[in-house]
C-alpha positions as CSV (number, residue, x, y, z in Angstrom):
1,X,89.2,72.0,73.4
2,X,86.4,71.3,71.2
3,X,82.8,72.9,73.2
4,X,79.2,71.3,71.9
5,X,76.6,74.0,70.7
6,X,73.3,72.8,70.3
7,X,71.8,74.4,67.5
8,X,68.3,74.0,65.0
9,X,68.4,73.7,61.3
10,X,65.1,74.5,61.1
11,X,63.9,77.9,61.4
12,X,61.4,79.3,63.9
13,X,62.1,75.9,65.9
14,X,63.1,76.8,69.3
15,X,65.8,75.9,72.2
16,X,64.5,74.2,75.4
17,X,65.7,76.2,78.7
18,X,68.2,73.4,79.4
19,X,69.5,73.8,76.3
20,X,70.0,77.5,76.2
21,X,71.5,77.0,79.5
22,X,73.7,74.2,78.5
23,X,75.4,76.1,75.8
24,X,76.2,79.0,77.8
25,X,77.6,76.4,80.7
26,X,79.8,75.4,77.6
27,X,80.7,78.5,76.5
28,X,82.4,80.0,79.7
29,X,84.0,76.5,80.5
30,X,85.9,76.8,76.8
31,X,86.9,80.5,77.6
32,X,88.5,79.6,80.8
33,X,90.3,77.1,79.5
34,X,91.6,79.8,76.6
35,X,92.9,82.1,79.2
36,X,96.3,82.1,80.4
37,X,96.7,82.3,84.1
38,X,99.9,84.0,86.1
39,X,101.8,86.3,85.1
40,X,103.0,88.4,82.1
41,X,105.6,86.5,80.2
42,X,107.4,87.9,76.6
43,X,104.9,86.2,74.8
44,X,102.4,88.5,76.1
45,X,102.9,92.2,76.9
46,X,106.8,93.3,77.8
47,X,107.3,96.4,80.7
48,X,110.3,98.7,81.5
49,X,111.4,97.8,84.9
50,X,110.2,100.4,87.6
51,X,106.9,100.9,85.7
52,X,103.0,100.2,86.1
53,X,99.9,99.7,84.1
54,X,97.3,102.8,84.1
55,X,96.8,105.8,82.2
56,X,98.3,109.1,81.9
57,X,95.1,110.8,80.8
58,X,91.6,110.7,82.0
59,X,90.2,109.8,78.8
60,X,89.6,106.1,77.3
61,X,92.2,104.4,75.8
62,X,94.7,101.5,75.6
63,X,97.0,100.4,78.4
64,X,100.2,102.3,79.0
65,X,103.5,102.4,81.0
66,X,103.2,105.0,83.6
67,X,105.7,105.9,86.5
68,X,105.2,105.6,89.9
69,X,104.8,109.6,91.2
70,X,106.7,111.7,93.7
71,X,107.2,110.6,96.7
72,X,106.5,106.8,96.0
73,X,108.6,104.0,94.8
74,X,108.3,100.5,93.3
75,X,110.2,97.8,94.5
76,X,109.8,93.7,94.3
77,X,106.4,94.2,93.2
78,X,105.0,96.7,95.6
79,X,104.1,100.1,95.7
80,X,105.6,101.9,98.2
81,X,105.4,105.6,99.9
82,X,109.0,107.3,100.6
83,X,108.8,108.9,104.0
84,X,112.0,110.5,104.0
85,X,112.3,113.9,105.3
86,X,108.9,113.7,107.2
87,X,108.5,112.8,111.2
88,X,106.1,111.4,112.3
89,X,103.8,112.0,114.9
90,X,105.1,110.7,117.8
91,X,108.6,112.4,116.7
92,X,106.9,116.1,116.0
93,X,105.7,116.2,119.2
94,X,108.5,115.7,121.9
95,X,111.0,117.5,119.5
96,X,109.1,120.7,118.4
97,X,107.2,123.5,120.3
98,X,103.4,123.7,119.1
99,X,103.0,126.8,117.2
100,X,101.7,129.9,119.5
101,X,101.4,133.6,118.8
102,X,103.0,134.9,121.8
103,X,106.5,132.4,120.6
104,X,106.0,133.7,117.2
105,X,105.7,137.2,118.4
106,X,109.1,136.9,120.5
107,X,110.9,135.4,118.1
108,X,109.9,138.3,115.3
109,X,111.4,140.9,117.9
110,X,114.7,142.9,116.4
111,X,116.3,144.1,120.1
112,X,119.6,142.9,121.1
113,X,118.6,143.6,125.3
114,X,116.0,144.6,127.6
115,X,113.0,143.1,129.3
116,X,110.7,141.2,127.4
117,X,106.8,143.1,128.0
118,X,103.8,141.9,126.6
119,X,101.6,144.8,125.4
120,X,98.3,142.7,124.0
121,X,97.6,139.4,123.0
122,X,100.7,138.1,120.9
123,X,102.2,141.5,121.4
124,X,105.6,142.3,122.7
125,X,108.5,144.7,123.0
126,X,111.9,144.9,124.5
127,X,112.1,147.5,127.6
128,X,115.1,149.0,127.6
129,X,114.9,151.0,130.4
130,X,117.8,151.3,133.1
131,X,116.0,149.5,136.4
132,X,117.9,149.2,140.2
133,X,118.2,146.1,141.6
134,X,117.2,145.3,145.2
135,X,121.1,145.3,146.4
136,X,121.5,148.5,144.4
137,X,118.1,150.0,146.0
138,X,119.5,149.3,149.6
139,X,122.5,150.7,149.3
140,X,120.9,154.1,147.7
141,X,117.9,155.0,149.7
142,X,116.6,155.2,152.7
143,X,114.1,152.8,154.0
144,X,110.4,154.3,154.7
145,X,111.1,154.1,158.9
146,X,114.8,156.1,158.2
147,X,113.0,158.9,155.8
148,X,110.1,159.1,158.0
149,X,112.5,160.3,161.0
150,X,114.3,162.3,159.4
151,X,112.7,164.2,156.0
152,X,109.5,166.5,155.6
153,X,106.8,164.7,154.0
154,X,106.0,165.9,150.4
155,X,102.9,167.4,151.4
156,X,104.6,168.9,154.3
157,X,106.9,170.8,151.8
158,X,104.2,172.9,149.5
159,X,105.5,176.1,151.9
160,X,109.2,175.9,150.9
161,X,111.0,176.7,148.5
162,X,113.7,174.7,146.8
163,X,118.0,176.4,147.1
164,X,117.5,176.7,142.8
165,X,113.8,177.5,143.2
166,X,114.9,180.7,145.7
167,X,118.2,181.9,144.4
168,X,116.8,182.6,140.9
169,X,113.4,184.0,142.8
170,X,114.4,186.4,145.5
171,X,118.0,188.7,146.1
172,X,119.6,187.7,149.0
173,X,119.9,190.2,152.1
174,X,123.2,191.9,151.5
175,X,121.7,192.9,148.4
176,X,118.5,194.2,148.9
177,X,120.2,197.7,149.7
178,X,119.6,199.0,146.4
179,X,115.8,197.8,146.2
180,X,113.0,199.8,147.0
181,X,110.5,198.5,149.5
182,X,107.0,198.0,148.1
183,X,105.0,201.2,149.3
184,X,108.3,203.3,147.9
185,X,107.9,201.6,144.7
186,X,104.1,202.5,144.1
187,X,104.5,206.1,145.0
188,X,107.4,206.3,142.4
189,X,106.6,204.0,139.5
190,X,104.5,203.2,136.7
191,X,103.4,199.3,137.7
192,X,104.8,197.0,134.6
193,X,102.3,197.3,132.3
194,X,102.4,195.5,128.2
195,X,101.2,198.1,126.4
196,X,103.5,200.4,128.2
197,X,106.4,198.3,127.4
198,X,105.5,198.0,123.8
199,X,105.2,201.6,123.5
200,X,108.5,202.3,125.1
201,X,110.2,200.0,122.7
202,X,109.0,202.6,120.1
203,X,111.3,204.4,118.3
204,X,110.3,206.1,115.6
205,X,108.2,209.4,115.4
206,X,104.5,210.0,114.6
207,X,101.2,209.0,116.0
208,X,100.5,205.7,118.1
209,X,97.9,202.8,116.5
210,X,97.2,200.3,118.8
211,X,96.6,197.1,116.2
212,X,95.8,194.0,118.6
213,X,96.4,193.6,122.4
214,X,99.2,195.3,123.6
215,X,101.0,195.7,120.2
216,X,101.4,199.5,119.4
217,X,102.7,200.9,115.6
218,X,103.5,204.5,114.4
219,X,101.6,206.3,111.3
220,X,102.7,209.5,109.4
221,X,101.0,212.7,111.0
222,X,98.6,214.1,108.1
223,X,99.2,217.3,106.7
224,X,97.3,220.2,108.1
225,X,95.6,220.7,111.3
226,X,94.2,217.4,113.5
227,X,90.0,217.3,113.0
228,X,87.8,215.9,116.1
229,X,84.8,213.5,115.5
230,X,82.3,216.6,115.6
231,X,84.4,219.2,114.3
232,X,83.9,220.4,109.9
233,X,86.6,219.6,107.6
234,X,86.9,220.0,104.1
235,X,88.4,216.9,102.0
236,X,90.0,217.4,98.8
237,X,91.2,214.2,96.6
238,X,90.4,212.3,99.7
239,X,89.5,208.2,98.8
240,X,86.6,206.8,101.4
241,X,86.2,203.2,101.3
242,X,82.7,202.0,101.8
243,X,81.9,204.6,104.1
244,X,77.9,204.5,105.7
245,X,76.2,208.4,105.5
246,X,74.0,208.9,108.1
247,X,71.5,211.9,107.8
248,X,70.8,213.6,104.5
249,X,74.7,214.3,103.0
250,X,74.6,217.3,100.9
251,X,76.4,217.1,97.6
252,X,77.7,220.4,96.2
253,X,79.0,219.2,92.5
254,X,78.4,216.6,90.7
255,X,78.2,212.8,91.0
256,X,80.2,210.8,89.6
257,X,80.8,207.1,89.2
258,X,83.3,204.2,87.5
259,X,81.7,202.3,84.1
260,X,82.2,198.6,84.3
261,X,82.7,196.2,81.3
262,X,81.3,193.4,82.2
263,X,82.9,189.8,81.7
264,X,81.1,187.5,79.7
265,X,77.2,187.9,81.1
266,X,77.9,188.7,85.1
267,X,77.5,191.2,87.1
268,X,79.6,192.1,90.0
269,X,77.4,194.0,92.2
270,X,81.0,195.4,94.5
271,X,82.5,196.6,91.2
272,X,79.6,199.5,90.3
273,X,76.3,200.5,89.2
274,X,76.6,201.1,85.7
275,X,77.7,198.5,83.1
276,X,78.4,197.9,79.6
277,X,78.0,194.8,77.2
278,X,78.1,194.0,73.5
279,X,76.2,190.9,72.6
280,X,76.9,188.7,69.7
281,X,74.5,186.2,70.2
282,X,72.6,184.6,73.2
283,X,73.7,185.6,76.9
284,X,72.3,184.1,80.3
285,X,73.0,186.7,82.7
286,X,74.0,186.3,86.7
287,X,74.3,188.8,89.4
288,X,77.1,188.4,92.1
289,X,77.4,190.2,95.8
290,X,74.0,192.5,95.9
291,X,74.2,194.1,99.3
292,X,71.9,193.1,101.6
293,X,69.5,195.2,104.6
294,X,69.3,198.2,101.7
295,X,68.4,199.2,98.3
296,X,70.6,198.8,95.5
297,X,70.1,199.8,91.5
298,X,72.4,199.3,88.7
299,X,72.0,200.4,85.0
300,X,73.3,198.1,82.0
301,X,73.9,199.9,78.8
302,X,73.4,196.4,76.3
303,X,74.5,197.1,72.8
304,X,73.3,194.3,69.9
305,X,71.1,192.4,72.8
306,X,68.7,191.5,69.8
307,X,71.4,189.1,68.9
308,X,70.0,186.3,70.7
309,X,67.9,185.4,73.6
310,X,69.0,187.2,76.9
311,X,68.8,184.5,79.6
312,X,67.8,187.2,82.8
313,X,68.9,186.4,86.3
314,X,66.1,184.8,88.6
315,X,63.5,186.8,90.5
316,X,63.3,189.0,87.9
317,X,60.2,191.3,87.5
318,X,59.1,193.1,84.4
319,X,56.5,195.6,83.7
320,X,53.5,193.6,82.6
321,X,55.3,190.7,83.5
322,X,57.1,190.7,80.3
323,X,60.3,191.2,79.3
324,X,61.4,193.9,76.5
325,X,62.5,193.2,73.1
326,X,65.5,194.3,72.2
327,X,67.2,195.6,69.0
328,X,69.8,193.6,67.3
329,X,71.8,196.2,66.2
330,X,71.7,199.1,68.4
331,X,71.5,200.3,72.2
332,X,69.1,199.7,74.6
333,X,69.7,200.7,78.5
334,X,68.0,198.8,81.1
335,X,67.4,199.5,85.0
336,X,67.3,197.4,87.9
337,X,66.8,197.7,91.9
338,X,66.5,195.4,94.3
339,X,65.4,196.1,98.6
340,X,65.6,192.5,99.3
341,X,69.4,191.5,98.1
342,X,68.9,189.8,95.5
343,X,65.8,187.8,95.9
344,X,63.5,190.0,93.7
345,X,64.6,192.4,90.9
346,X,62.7,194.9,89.2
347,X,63.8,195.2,86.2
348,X,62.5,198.3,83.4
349,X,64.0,198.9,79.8
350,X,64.7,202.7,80.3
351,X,66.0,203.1,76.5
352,X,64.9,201.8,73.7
353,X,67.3,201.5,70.7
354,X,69.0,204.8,71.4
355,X,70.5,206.7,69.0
């Protein structure tokens, strides 16, 4: 079908408005008449049965077979959703039970028997106690009126004692002949008594320690005579463990007193007072367990402490407020005291390089 354009041979002449309007009228009337109408036949486009037009991707692109996805099928032209193996409304709800924590809690239980008892919300467990019935309870026990008459009340019975409660408390009468009454008992026995009994159970020989409430042990007698709290004794090769002097203890010999190497730079305050290093380079030194609520001194004989810088523990106090130098390779002995424990030292080099 032939369509009239009209057009100018001339340039820079224009169209009229019912021209330009005439050949666009023509225009859409030829490409009507060029398109075929209905549907797809073999000499256009050719499908797969079961298939639709789309596209498997997101992106642009040309028209291709895809299949119709789970759960939907295509039949006679129409797209259609497969409902098999769901219910519907209507069916759900007059042939299931709403879901509910208390059901779900029941069903979860493991017991075989017993009493179903709720414990909290959506909480249960079985009780498998042993319960009477009401026929069983009857035929048991006595009503209230039937007790009443015939039994002391509960509170009634706080002055008895039970037949078990009595036989395994008191001797019966026939054989209280070989008891002793009360008064005869005090005049003739030592009242019951634990530290008694746990000396009694004693067997061995010696002298008694009492070590914690009512518990008694036996030490070795010391050789020689037995000395009082006030009386003189002389001790030979005797070991005293922190013992405290009171008064003014007279010392008739000399004095003497363990030398302690000391590990790495500390000093143990419960080990001594006099200790030994030999420095090979720079030391920071710490003190450990000064005794408090008294003086305390110790004296450190430091060989090589020229080596390197000596670090000295805090609250140290030198004369002049500085510390000694000291020589690299040689001896040097240095005092210290304390009257505080530990908080100030006062520290004096009482050897210098000594030869």
């Amino acid at each position: 079908m032939a369509t009239s354009i009209t057009l100018r041979s001339v340039k820079g002449s224009a169209l009229t408005h019912t021209e330009v309007d005439d050949n666009f009228s023509n225009l859409k009337t030829t490409a009507d008449a060029a398109a075929p109408a209905g549907a797809i036949t073999s000499s256009g486009l050719t499908m797969a049965t079961g298939k639709l037009l789309g596209r498997t991707t997101a992106s642009t692109g040309a028209v291709q077979e895809i299949t119709a996805g789970a759960g939907l099928s295509l039949s006679a032209g129409q797209l259609e959703v497969n409902f098999t193996g769901y219910l519907t409304t209507a069916d759900a709800a007059t042939t299931y039970q709403p879901l509910d924590g208390d059901l779900t809690a029941i069903a979860g239980l493991a017991g075989t028997s017993g009493l179903l008892q709720k414990t909290a919300a959506n909480t249960y467990t079985l009780d498998t106690n042993t319960y009477l019935t009401t026929s069983d309870a009857s035929s048991t026990y006595l009503t209230q009126t039937n007790a009443a008459s015939t039994y002391q009340t509960q509170s009634g019975m706080s002055a008895y004692l039970t037949t078990a409660s009595a036989s395994s408390t008191y001797q019966t009468q026939a054989g209280m002949s070989a008891y002793l009454s009360t008064a005869t008992a005090a005049t003739t026995y030592q009242p019951l008594d634990p530290d008694l009994t746990a000396i009694a159970g004693i067997s061995s020989t010696g002298l008694l320690r009492r070590t914690a409430a009512d518990t008694w042990s036996v030490v070795s007698e010391p050789a020689g005579s037995l000395v009082g709290t006030t009386d003189t004794q002389t001790l030979t090769n005797k070991t005293i463990t922190t013992p405290t002097l009171d008064g003014s203890p007279y010392i008739n010999g000399s004095l003497q007193q363990n030398i302690v190497a000391v590990a790495a730079s500390a000093v143990d305050c419960s080990a001594g007072n006099y200790f030994t290093k030999t420095a090979s380079g720079a030391l920071t030194w710490t003190v450990t367990n000064v005794p408090s609520s008294r003086a305390y001194t110790f004296i450190l004989e430091l060989t090589n402490g020229g080596t390197g810088t000596q670090t000295w523990f805090s609250g140290i106090k030198w004369p002049g407020g500085t510390a000694p130098t000291l020589v690299a390779s040689g001896v040097d002995v240095l005092g210290f005291i304390t009257d505080d424990g530990g908080t100030t030292w006062r520290g004096v080099q009482l050897m210098k390089d000594s030869k």
